[in-house]
KOLKEBA-256280 format. One record per atom (N, C-alpha, C): residue number from 1; x, y, z. Coordinates in nm, 4 decimals. Layout:
N
R   k     east    north       up
R NUM        X        Y        Z
...
This chain:
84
R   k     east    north       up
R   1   3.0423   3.6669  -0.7933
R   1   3.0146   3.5729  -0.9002
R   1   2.8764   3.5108  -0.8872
R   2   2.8106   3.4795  -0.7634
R   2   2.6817   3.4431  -0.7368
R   2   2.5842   3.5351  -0.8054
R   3   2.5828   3.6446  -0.8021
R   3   2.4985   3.7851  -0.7999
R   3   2.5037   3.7503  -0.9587
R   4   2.6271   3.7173  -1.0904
R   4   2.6108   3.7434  -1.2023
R   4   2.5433   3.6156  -1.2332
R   5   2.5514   3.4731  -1.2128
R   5   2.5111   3.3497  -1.2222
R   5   2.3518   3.3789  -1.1895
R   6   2.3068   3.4206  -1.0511
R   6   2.2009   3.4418  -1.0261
R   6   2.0780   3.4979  -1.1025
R   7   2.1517   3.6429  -1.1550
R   7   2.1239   3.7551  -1.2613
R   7   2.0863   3.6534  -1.3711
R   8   2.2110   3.5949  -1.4630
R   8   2.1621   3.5035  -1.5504
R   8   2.0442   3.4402  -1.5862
R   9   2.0384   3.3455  -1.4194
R   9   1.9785   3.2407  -1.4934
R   9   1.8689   3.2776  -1.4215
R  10   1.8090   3.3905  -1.3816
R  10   1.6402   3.4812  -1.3540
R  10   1.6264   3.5106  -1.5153
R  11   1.7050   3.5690  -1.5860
R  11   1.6838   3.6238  -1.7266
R  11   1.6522   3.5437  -1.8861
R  12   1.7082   3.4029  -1.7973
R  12   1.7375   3.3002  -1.8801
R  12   1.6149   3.2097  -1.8536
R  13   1.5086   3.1990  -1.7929
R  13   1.4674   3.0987  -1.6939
R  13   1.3829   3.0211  -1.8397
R  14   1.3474   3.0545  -1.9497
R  14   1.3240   2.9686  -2.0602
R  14   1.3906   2.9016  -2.1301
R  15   1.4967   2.9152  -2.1354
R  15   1.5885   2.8057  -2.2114
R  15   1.6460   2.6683  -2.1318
R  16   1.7334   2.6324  -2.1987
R  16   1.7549   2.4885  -2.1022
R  16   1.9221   2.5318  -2.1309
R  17   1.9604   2.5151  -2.0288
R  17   2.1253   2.5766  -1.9886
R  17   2.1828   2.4585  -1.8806
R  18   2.3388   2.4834  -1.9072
R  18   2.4342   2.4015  -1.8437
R  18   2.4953   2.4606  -1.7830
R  19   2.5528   2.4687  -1.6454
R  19   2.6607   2.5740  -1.5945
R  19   2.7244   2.4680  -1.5185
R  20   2.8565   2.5055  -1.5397
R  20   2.9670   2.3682  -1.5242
R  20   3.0638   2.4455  -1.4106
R  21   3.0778   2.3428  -1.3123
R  21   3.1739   2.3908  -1.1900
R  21   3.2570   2.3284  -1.1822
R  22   3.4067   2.3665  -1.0950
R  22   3.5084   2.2868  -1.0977
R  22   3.5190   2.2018  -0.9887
R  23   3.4388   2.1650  -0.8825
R  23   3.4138   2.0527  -0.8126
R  23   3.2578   1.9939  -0.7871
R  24   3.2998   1.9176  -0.6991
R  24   3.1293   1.8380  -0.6709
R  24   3.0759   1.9510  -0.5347
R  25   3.2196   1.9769  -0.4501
R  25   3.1069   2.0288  -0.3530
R  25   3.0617   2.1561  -0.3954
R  26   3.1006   2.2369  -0.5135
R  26   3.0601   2.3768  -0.5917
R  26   2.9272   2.3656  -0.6249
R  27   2.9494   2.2251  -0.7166
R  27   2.7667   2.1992  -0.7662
R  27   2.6715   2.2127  -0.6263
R  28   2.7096   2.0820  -0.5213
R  28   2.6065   2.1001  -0.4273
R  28   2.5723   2.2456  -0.3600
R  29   2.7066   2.2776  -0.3422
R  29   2.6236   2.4316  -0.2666
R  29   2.5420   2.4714  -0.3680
R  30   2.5868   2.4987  -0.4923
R  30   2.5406   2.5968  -0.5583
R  30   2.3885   2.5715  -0.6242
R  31   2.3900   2.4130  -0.5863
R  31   2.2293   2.3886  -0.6412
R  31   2.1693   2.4054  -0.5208
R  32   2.1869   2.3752  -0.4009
R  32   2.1316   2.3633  -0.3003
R  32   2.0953   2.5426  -0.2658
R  33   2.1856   2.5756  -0.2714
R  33   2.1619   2.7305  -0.2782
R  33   2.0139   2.7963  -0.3523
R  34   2.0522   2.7551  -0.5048
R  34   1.9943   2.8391  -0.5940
R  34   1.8213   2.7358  -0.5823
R  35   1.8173   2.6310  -0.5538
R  35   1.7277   2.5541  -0.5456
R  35   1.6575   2.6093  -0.3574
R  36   1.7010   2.7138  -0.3018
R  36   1.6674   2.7379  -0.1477
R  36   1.5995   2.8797  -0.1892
R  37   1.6156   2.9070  -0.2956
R  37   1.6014   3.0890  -0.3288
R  37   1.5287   3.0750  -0.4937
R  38   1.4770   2.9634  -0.4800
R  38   1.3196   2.9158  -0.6153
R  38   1.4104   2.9517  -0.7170
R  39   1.5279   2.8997  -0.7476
R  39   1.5819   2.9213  -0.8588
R  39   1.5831   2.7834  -0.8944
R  40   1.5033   2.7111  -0.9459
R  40   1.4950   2.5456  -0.9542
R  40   1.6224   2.4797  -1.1064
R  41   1.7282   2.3837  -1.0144
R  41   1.7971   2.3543  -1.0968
R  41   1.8445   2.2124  -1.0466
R  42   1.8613   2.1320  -1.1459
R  42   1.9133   1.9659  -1.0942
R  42   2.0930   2.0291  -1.0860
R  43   2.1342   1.9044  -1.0665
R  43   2.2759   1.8601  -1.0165
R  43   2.3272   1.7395  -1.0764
R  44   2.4247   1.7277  -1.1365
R  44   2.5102   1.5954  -1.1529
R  44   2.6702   1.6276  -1.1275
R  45   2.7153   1.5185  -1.0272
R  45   2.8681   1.5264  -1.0068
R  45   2.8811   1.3571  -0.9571
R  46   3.0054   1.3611  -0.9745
R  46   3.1006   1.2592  -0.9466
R  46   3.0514   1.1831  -0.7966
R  47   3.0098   1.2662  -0.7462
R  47   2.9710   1.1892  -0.5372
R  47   2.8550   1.1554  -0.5439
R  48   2.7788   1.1370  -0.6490
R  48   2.6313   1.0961  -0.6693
R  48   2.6631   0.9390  -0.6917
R  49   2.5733   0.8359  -0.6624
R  49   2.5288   0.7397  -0.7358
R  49   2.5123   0.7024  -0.8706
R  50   2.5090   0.6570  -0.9183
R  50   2.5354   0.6015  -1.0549
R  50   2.3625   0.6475  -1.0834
R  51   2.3118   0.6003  -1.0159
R  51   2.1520   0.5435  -1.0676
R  51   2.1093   0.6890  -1.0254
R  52   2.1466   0.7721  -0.9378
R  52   2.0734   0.8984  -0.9415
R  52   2.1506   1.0210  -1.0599
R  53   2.2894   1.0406  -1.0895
R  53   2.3054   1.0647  -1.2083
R  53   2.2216   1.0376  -1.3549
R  54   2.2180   0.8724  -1.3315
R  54   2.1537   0.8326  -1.4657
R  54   2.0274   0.9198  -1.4751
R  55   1.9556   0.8711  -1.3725
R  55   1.7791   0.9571  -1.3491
R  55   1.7784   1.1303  -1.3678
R  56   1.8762   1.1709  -1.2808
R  56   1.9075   1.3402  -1.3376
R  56   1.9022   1.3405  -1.5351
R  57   2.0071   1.2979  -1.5396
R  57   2.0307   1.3252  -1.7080
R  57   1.8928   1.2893  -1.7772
R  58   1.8555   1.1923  -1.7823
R  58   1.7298   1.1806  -1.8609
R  58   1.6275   1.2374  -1.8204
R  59   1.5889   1.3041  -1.6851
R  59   1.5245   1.4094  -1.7015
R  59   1.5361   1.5537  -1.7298
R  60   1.6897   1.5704  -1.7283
R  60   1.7282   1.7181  -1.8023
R  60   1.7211   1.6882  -1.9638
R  61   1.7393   1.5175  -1.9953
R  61   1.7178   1.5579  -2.1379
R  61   1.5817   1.5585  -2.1931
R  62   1.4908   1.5519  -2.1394
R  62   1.3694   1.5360  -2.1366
R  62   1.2857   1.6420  -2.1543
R  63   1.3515   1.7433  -2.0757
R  63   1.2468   1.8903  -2.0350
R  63   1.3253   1.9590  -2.1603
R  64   1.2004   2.0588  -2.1978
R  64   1.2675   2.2010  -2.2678
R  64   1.3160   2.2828  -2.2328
R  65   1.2877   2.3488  -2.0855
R  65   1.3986   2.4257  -2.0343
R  65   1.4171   2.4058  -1.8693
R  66   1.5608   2.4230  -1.8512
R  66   1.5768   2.3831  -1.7374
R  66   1.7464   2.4175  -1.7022
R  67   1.7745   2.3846  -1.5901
R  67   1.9234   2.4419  -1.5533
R  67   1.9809   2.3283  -1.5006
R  68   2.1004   2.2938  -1.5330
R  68   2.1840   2.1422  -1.4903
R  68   2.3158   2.2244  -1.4421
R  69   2.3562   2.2192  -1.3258
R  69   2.4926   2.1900  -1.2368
R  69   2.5139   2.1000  -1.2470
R  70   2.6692   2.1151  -1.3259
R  70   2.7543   1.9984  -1.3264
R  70   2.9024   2.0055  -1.3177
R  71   2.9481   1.9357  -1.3024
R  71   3.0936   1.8774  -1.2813
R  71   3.1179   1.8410  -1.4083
R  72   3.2641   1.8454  -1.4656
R  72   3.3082   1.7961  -1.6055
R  72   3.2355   1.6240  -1.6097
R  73   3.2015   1.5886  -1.5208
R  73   3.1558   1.4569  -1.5607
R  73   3.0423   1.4777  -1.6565
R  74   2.9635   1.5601  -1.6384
R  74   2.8815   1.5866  -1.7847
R  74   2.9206   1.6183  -1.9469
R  75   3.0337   1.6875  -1.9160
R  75   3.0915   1.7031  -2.0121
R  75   3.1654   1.5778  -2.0888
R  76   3.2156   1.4766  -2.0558
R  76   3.2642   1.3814  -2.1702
R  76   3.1664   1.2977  -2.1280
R  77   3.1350   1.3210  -2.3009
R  77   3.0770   1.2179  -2.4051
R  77   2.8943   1.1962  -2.3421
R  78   2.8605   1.3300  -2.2837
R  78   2.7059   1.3010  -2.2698
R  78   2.6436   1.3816  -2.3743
R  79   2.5723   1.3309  -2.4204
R  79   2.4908   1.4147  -2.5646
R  79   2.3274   1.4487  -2.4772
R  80   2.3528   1.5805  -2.4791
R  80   2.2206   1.6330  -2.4203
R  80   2.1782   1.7130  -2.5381
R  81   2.0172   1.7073  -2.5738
R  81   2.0371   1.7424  -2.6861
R  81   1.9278   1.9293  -2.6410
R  82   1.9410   2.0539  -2.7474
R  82   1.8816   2.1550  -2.7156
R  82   1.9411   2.2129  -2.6454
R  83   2.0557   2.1868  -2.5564
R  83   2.1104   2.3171  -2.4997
R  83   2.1229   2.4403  -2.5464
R  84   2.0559   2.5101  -2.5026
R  84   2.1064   2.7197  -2.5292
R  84   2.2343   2.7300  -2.4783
């Protein structure tokens, strides 16, 4: 599953994309990972700080393209706007 995610988001690297995991420690590996192998992508989950969540989101909503790991906590009720 790494190898197709990986594949992706080399092919994708202009758009601004969301890829949503089913825990917090999924996101961290998986940003920490893909962020170790110049695949540059932020993180938001539930074990973060309030104030470093907040700062993530407004700079993913900010940029035109870019890659956000997240936890369903992104998913209710955050309006990011431009997602591919």
């Amino acid at each position: 599953r790494f190898l197709l995610l990986f594949t992706f988001l080399k092919k994708n690297k202009k758009k601004k994309i969301m890829v949503f995991f089913s825990s917090c420690n999924s996101v961290k590996y998986h940003a920490e990972l893909l962020n170790y192998i110049d695949v540059p992508v932020m993180d938001i989950h539930g074990k973060q700080k309030q104030q470093k969540r907040t700062t993530t989101f407004f700079q993913f909503c900010k940029q035109k393209v870019g890659t956000l790991c997240c936890t369903d906590v992104a998913a209710r009720g955050l309006d990011i706007p431009d997602v591919d």
